[in-house]
KOLLUMVEX-673997 format. One record per atom (N, C-alpha, C): residue number from 1; x, y, z. Coordinates in nm, 2 decimals, padded with zeros to 4 digits, always signed. Example, Ala and Ser with C-alpha at 12.3 -4.5 7.8 and 13.67 -1.06 7.14 Angstrom:
% residues 2
site vexkol 1, u +01.32, v -00.57, w +00.78;
site vexkol 1, u +01.23, v -00.45, w +00.78;
site vexkol 1, u +01.32, v -00.33, w +00.78;
site vexkol 2, u +01.28, v -00.22, w +00.71;
site vexkol 2, u +01.37, v -00.11, w +00.71;
site vexkol 2, u +01.29, v +00.00, w +00.79;
END
This chain:
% residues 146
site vexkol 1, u +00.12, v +08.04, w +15.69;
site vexkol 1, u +00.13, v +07.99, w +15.83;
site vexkol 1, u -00.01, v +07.98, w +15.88;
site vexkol 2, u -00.05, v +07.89, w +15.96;
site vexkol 2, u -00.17, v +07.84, w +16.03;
site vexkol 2, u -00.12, v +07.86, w +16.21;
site vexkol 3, u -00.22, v +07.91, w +16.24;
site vexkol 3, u -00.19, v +07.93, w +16.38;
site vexkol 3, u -00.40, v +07.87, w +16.44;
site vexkol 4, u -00.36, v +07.87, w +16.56;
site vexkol 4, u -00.52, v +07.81, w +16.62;
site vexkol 4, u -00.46, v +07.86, w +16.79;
site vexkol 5, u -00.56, v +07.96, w +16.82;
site vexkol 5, u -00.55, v +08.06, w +16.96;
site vexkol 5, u -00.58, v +07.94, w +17.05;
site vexkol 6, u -00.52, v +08.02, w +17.17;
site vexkol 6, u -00.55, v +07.98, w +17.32;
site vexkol 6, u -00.66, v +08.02, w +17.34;
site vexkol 7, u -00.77, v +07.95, w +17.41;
site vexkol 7, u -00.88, v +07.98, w +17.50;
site vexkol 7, u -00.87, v +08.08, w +17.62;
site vexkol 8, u -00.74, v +08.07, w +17.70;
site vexkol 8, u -00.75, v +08.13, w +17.80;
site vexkol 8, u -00.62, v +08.13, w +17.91;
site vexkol 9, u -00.54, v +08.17, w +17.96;
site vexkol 9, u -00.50, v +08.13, w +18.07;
site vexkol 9, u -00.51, v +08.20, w +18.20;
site vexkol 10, u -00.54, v +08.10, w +18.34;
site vexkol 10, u -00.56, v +08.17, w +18.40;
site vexkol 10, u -00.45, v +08.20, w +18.49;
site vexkol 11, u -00.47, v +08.32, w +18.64;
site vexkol 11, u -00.29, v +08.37, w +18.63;
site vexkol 11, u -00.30, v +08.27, w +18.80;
site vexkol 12, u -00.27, v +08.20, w +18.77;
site vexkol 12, u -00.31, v +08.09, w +18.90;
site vexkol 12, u -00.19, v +08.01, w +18.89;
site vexkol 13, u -00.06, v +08.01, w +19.02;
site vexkol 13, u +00.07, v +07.96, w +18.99;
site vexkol 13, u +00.04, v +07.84, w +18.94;
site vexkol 14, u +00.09, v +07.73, w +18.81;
site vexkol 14, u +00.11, v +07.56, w +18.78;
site vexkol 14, u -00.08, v +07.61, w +18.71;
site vexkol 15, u -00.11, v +07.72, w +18.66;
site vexkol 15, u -00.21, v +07.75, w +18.57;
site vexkol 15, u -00.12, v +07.67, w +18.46;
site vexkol 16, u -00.16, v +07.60, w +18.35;
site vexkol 16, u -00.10, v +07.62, w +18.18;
site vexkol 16, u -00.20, v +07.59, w +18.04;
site vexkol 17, u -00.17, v +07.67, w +17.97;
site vexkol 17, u -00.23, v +07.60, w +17.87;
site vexkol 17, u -00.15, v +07.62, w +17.68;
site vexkol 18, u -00.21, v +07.55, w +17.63;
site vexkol 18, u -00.18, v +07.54, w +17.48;
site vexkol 18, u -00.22, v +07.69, w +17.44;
site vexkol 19, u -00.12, v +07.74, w +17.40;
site vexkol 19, u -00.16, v +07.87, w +17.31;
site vexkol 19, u -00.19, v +07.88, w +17.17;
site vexkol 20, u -00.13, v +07.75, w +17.11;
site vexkol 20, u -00.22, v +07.75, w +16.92;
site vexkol 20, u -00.05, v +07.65, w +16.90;
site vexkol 21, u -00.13, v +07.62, w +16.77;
site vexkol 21, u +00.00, v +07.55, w +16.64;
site vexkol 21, u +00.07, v +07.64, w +16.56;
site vexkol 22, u +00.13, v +07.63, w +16.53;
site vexkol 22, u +00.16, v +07.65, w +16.42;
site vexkol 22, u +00.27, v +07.65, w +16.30;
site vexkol 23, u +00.23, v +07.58, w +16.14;
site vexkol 23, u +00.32, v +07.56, w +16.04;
site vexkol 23, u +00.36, v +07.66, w +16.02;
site vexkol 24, u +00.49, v +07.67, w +15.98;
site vexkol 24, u +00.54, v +07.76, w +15.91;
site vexkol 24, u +00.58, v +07.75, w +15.83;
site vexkol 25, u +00.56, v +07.81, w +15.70;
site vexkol 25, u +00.61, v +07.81, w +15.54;
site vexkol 25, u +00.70, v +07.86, w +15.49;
site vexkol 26, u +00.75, v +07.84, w +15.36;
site vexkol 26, u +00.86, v +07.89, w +15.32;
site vexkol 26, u +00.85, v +07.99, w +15.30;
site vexkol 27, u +00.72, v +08.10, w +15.23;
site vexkol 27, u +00.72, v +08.25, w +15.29;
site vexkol 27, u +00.75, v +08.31, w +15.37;
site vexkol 28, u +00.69, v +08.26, w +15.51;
site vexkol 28, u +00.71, v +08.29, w +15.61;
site vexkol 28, u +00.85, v +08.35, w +15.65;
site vexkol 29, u +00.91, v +08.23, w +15.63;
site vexkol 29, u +01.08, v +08.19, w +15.64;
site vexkol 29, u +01.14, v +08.32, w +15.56;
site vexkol 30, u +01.12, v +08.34, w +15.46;
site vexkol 30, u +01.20, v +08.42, w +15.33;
site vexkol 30, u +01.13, v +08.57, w +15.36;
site vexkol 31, u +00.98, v +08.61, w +15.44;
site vexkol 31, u +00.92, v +08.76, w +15.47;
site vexkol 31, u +01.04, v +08.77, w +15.57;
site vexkol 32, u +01.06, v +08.70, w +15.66;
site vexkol 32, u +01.12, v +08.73, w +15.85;
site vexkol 32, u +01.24, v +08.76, w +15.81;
site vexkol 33, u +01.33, v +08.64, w +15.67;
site vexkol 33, u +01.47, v +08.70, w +15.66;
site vexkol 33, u +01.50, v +08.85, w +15.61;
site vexkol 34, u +01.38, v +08.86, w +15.50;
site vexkol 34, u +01.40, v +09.02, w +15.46;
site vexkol 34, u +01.39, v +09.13, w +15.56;
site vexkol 35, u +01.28, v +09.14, w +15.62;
site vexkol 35, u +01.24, v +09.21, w +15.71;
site vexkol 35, u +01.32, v +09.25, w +15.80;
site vexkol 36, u +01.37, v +09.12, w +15.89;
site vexkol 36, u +01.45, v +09.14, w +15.99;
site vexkol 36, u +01.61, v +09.19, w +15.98;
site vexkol 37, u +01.65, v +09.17, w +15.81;
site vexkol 37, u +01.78, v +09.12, w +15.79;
site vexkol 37, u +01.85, v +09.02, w +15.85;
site vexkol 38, u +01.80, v +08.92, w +15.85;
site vexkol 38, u +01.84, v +08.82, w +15.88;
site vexkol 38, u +01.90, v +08.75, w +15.74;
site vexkol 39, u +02.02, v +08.76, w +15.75;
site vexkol 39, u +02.04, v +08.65, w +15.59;
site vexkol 39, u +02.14, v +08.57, w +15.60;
site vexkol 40, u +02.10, v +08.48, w +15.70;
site vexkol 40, u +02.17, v +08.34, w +15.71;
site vexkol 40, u +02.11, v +08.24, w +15.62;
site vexkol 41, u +02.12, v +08.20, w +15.52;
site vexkol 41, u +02.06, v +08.10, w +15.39;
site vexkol 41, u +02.02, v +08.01, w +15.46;
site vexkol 42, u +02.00, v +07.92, w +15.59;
site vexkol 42, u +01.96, v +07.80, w +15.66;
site vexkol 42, u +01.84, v +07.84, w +15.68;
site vexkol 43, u +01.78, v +07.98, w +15.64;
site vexkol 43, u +01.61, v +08.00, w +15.68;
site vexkol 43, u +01.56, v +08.03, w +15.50;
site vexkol 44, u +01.63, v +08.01, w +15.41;
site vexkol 44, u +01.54, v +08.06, w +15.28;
site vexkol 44, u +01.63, v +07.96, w +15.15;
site vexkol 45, u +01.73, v +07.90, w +15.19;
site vexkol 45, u +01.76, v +07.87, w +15.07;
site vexkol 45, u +01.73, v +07.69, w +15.11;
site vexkol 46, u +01.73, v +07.60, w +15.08;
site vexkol 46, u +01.70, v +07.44, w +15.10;
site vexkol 46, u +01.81, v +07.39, w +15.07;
site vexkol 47, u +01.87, v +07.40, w +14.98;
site vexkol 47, u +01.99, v +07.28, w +14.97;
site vexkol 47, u +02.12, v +07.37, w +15.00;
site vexkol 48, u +02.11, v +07.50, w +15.06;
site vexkol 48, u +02.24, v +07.58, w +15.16;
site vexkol 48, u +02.20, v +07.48, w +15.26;
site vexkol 49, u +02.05, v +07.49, w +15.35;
site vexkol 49, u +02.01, v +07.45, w +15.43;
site vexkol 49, u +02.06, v +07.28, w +15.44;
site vexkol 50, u +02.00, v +07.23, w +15.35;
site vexkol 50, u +02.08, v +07.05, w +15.34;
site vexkol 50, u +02.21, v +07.08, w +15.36;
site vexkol 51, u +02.29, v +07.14, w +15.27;
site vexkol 51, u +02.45, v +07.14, w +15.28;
site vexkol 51, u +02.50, v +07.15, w +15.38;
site vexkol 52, u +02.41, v +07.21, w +15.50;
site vexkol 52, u +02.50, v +07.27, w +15.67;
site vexkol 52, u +02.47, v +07.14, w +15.72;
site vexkol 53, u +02.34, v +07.05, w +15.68;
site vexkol 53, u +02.34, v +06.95, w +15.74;
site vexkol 53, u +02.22, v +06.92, w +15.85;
site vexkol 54, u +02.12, v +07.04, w +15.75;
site vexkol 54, u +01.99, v +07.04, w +15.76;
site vexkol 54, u +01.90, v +06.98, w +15.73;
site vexkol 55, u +01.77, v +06.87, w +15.76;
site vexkol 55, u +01.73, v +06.85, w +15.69;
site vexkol 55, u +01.61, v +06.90, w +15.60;
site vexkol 56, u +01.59, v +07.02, w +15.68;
site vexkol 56, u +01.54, v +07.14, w +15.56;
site vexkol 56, u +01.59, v +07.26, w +15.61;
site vexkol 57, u +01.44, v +07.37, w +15.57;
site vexkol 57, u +01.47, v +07.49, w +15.61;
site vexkol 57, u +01.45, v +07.54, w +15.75;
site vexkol 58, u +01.53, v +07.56, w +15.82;
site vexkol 58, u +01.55, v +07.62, w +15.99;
site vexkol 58, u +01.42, v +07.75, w +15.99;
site vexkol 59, u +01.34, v +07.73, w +16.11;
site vexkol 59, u +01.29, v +07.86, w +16.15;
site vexkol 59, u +01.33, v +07.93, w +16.23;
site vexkol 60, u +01.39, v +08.06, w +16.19;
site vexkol 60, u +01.42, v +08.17, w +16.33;
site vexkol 60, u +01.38, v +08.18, w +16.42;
site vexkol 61, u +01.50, v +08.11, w +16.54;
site vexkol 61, u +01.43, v +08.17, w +16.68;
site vexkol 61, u +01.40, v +08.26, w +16.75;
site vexkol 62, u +01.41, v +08.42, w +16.65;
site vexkol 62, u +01.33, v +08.52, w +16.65;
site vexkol 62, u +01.17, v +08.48, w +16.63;
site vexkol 63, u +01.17, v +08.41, w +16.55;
site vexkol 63, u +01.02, v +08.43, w +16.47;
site vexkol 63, u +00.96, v +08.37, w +16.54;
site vexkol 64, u +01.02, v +08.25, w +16.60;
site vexkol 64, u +00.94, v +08.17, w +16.74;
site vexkol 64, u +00.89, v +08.27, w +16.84;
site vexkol 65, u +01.00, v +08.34, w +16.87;
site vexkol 65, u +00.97, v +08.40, w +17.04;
site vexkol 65, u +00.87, v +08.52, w +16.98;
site vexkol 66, u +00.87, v +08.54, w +16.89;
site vexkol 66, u +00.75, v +08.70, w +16.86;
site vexkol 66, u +00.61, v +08.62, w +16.84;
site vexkol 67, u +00.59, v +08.48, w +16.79;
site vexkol 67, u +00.51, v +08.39, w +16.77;
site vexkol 67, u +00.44, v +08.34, w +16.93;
site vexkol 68, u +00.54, v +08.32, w +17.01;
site vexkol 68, u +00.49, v +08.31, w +17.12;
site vexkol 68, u +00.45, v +08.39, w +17.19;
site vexkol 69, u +00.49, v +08.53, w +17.24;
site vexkol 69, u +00.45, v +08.63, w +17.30;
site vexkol 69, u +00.33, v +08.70, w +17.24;
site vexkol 70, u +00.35, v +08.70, w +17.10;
site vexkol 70, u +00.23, v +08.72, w +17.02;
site vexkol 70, u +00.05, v +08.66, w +17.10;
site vexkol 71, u +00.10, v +08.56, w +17.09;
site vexkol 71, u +00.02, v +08.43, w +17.10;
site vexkol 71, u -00.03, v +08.46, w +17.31;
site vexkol 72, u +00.06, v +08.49, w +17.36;
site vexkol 72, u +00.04, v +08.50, w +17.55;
site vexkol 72, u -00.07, v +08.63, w +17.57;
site vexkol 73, u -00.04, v +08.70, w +17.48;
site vexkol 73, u -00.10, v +08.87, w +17.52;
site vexkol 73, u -00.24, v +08.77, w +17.48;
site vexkol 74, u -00.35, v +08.74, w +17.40;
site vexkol 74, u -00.50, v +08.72, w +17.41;
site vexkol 74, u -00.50, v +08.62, w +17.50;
site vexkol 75, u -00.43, v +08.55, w +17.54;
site vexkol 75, u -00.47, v +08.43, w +17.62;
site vexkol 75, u -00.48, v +08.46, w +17.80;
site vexkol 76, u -00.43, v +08.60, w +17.81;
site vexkol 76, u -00.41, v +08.65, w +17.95;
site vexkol 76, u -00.54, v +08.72, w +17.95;
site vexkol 77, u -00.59, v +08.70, w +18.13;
site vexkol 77, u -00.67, v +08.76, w +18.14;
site vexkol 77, u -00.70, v +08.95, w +18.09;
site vexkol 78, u -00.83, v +08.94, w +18.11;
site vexkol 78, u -00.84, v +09.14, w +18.10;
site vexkol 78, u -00.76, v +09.19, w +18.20;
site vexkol 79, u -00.72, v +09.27, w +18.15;
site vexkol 79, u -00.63, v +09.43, w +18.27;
site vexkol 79, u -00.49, v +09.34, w +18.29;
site vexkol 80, u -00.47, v +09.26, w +18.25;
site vexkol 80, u -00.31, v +09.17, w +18.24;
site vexkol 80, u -00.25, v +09.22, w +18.12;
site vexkol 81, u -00.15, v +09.30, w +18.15;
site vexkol 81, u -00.01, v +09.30, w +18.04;
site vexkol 81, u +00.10, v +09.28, w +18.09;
site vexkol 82, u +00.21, v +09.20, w +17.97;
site vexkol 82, u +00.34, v +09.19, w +17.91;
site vexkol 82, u +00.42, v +09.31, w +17.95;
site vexkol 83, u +00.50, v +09.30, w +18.07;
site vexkol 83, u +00.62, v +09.43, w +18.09;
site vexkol 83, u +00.74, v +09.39, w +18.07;
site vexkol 84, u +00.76, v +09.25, w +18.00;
site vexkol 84, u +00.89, v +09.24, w +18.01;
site vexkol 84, u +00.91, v +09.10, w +17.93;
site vexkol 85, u +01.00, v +09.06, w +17.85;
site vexkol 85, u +01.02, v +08.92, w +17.81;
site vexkol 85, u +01.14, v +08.89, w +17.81;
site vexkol 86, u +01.18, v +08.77, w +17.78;
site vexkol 86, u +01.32, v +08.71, w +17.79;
site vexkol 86, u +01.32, v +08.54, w +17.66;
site vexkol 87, u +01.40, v +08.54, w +17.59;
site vexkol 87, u +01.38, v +08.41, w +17.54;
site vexkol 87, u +01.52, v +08.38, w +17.49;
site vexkol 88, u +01.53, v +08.19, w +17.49;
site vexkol 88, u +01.65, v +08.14, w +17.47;
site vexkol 88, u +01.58, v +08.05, w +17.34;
site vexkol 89, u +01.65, v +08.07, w +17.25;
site vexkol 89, u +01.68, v +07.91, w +17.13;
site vexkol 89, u +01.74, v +07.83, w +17.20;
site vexkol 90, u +01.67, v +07.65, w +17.21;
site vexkol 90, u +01.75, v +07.57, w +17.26;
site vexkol 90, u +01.78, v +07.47, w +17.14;
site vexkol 91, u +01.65, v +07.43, w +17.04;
site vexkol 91, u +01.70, v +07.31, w +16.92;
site vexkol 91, u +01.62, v +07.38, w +16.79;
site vexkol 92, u +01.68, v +07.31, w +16.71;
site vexkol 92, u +01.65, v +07.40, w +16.59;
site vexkol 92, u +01.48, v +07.33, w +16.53;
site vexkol 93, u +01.38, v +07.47, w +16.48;
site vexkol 93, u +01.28, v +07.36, w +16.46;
site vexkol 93, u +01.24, v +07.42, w +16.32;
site vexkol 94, u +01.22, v +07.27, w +16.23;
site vexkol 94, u +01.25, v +07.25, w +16.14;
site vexkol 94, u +01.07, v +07.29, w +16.03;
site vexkol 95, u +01.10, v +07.37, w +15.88;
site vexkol 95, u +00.98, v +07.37, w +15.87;
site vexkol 95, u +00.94, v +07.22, w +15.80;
site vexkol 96, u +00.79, v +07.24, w +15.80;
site vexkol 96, u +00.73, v +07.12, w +15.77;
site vexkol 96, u +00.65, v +07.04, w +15.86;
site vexkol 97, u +00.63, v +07.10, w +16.01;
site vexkol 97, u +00.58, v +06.98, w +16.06;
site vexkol 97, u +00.48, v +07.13, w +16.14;
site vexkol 98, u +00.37, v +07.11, w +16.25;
site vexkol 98, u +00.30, v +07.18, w +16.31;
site vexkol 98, u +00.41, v +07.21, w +16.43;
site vexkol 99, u +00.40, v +07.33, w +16.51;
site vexkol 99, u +00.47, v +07.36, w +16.60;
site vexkol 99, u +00.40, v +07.39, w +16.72;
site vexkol 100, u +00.38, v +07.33, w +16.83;
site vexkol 100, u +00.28, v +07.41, w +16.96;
site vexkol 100, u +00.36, v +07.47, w +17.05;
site vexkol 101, u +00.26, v +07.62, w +17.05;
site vexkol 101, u +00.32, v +07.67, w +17.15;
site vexkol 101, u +00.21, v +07.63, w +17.29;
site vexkol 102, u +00.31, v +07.71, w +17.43;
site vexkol 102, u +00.25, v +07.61, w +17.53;
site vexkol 102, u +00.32, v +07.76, w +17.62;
site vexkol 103, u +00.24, v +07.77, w +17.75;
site vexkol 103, u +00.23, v +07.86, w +17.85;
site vexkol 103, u +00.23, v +07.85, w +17.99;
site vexkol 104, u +00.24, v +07.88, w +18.10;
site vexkol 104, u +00.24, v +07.77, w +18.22;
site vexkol 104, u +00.30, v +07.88, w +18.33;
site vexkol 105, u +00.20, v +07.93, w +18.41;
site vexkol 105, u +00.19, v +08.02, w +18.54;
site vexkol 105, u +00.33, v +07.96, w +18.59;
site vexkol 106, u +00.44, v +08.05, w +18.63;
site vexkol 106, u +00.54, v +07.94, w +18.76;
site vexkol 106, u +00.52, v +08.03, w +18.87;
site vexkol 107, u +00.49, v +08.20, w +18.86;
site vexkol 107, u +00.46, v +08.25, w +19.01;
site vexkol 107, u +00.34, v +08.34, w +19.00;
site vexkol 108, u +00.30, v +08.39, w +19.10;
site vexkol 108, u +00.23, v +08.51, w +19.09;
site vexkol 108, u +00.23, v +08.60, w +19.22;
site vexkol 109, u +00.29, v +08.72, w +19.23;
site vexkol 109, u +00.27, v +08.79, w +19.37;
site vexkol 109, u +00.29, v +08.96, w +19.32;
site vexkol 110, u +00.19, v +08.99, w +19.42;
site vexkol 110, u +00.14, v +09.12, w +19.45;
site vexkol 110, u +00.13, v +09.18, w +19.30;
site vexkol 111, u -00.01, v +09.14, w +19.24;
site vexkol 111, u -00.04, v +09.19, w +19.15;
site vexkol 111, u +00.06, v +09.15, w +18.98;
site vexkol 112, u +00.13, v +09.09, w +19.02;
site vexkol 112, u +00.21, v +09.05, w +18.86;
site vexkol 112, u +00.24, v +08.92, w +18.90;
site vexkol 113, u +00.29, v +08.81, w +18.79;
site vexkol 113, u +00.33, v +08.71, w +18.74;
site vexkol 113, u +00.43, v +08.64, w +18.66;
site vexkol 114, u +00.50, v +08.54, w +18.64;
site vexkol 114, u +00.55, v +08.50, w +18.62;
site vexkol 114, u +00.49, v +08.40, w +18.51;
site vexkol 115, u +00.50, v +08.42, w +18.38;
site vexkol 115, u +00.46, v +08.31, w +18.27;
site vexkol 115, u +00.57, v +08.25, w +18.19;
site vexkol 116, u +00.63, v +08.14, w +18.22;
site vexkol 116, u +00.69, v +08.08, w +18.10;
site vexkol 116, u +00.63, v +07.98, w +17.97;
site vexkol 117, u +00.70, v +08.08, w +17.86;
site vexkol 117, u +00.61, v +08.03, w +17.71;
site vexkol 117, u +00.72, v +07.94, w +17.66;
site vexkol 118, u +00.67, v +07.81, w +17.60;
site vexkol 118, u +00.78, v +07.75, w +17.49;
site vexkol 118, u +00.72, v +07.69, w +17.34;
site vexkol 119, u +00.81, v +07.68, w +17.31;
site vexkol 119, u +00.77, v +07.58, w +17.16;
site vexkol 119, u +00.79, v +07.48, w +17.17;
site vexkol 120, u +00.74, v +07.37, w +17.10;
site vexkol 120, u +00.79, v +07.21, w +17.08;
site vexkol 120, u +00.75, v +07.18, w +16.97;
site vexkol 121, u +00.84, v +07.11, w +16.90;
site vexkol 121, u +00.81, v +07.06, w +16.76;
site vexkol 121, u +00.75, v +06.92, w +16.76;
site vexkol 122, u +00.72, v +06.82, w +16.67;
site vexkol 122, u +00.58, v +06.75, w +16.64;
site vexkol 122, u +00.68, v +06.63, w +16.74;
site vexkol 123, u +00.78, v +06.62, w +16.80;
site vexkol 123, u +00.87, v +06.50, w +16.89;
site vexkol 123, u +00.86, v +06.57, w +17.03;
site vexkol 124, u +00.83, v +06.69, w +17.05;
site vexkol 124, u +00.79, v +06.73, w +17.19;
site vexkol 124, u +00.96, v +06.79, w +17.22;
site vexkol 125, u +01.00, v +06.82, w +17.13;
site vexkol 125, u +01.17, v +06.93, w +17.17;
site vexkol 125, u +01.13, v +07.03, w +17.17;
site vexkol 126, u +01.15, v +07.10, w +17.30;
site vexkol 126, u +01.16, v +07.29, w +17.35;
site vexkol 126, u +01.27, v +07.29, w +17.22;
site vexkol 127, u +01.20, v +07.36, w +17.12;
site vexkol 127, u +01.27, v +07.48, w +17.02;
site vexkol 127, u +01.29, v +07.60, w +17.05;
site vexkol 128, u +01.24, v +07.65, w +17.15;
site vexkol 128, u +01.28, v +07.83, w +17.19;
site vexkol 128, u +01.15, v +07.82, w +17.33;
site vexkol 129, u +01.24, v +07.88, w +17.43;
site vexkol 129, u +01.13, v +07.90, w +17.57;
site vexkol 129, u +01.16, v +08.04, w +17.60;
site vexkol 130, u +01.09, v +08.10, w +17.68;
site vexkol 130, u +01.09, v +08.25, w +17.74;
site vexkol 130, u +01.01, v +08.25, w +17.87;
site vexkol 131, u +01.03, v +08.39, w +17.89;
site vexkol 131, u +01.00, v +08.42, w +18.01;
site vexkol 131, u +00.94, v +08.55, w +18.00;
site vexkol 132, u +00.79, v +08.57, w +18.04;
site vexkol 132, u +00.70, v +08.74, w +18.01;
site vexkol 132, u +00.65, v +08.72, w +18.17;
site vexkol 133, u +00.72, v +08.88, w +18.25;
site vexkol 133, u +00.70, v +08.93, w +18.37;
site vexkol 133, u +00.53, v +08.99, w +18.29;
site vexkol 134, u +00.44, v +08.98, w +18.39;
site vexkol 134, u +00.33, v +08.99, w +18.32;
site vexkol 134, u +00.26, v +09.10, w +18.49;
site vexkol 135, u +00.17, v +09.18, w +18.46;
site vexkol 135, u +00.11, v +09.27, w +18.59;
site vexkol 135, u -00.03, v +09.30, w +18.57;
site vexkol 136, u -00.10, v +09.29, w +18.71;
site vexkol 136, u -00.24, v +09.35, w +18.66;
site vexkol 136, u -00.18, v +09.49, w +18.68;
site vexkol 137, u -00.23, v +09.56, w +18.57;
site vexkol 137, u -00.30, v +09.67, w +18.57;
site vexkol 137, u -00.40, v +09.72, w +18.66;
site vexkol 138, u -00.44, v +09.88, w +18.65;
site vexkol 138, u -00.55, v +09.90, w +18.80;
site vexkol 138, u -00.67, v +09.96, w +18.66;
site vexkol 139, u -00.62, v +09.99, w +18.55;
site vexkol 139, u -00.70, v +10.04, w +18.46;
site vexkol 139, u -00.72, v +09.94, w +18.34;
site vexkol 140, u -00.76, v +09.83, w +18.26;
site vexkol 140, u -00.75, v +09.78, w +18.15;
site vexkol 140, u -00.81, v +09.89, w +17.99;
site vexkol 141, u -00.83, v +10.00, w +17.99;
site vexkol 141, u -00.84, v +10.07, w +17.94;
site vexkol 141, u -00.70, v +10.09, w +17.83;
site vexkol 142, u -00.68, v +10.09, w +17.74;
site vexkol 142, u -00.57, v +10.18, w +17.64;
site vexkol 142, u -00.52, v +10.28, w +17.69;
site vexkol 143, u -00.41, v +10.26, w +17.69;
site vexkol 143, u -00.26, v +10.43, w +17.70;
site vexkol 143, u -00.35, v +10.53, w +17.61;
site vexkol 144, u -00.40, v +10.62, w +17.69;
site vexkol 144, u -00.41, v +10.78, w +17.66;
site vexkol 144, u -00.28, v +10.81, w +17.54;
site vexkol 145, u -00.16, v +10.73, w +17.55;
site vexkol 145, u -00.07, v +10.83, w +17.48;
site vexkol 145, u -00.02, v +10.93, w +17.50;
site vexkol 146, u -00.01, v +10.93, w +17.63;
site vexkol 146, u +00.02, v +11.08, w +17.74;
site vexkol 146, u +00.13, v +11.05, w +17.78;
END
């Protein structure tokens, strides 16, 4: 898998930006089924995948949404964290082609925000979108672990 970071986003409502690409390979596909137990054949086998009426191998719209939120946490300012996410599969996105994820302020009040993240495949189809309640912090320091 090839990914390429965001620069930055700022927490400024109709702020957006490009958070990175990225391919996903047939490892990729065949680590996330094991791991997760996921073992629906339409993410690791190719011609199960053709047979459903695929024209290849499907990527998990798990693996999207942890790819995107992945991807939001360095692109947010310092002392800004992730308290919350939400995400929907809307089309299936297919491996073989580059995938952009994309990010885009819709609120911001009294110290937290509103970020919705999505995918689009190389025809511009939302493959999986979400939603991360995002807060400044008063400390950007690390959890003590207390």
């Amino acid at each position: 898998m090839s990914a390429g970071m965001a620069t930055g986003l700022e927490l400024a409502t109709g702020a957006e930006c490009v958070l990175g690409v990225v391919e996903f390979t047939p490892v990729d596909l065949f680590l996330f089924s094991a791991a997760g137990w996921h073992p629906h054949r339409i993410h690791y086998d190719l011609p199960y995948a053709e047979s459903e009426g695929h024209p290849t191998l499907v990527v998990h719209g798990p693996l999207q949404a942890v790819h995107l939120f992945q991807a939001l946490v360095p692109a947010l300012p310092a002392g800004v964290r992730v308290v919350r996410t939400t995400y929907r599969h809307r089309a299936p996105l297919y491996l073989g082609a580059p995938a952009t994820m994309h990010a885009a302020v819709t609120a911001v009040h009294d110290g937290a925000a509103t970020v919705e993240v999505w995918f689009t495949d190389a025809e511009g189809t939302i493959t999986t979108s979400g939603v991360a309640a995002v807060q400044v912090t008063t400390d950007a320091a690390p959890a003590s672990g207390r």
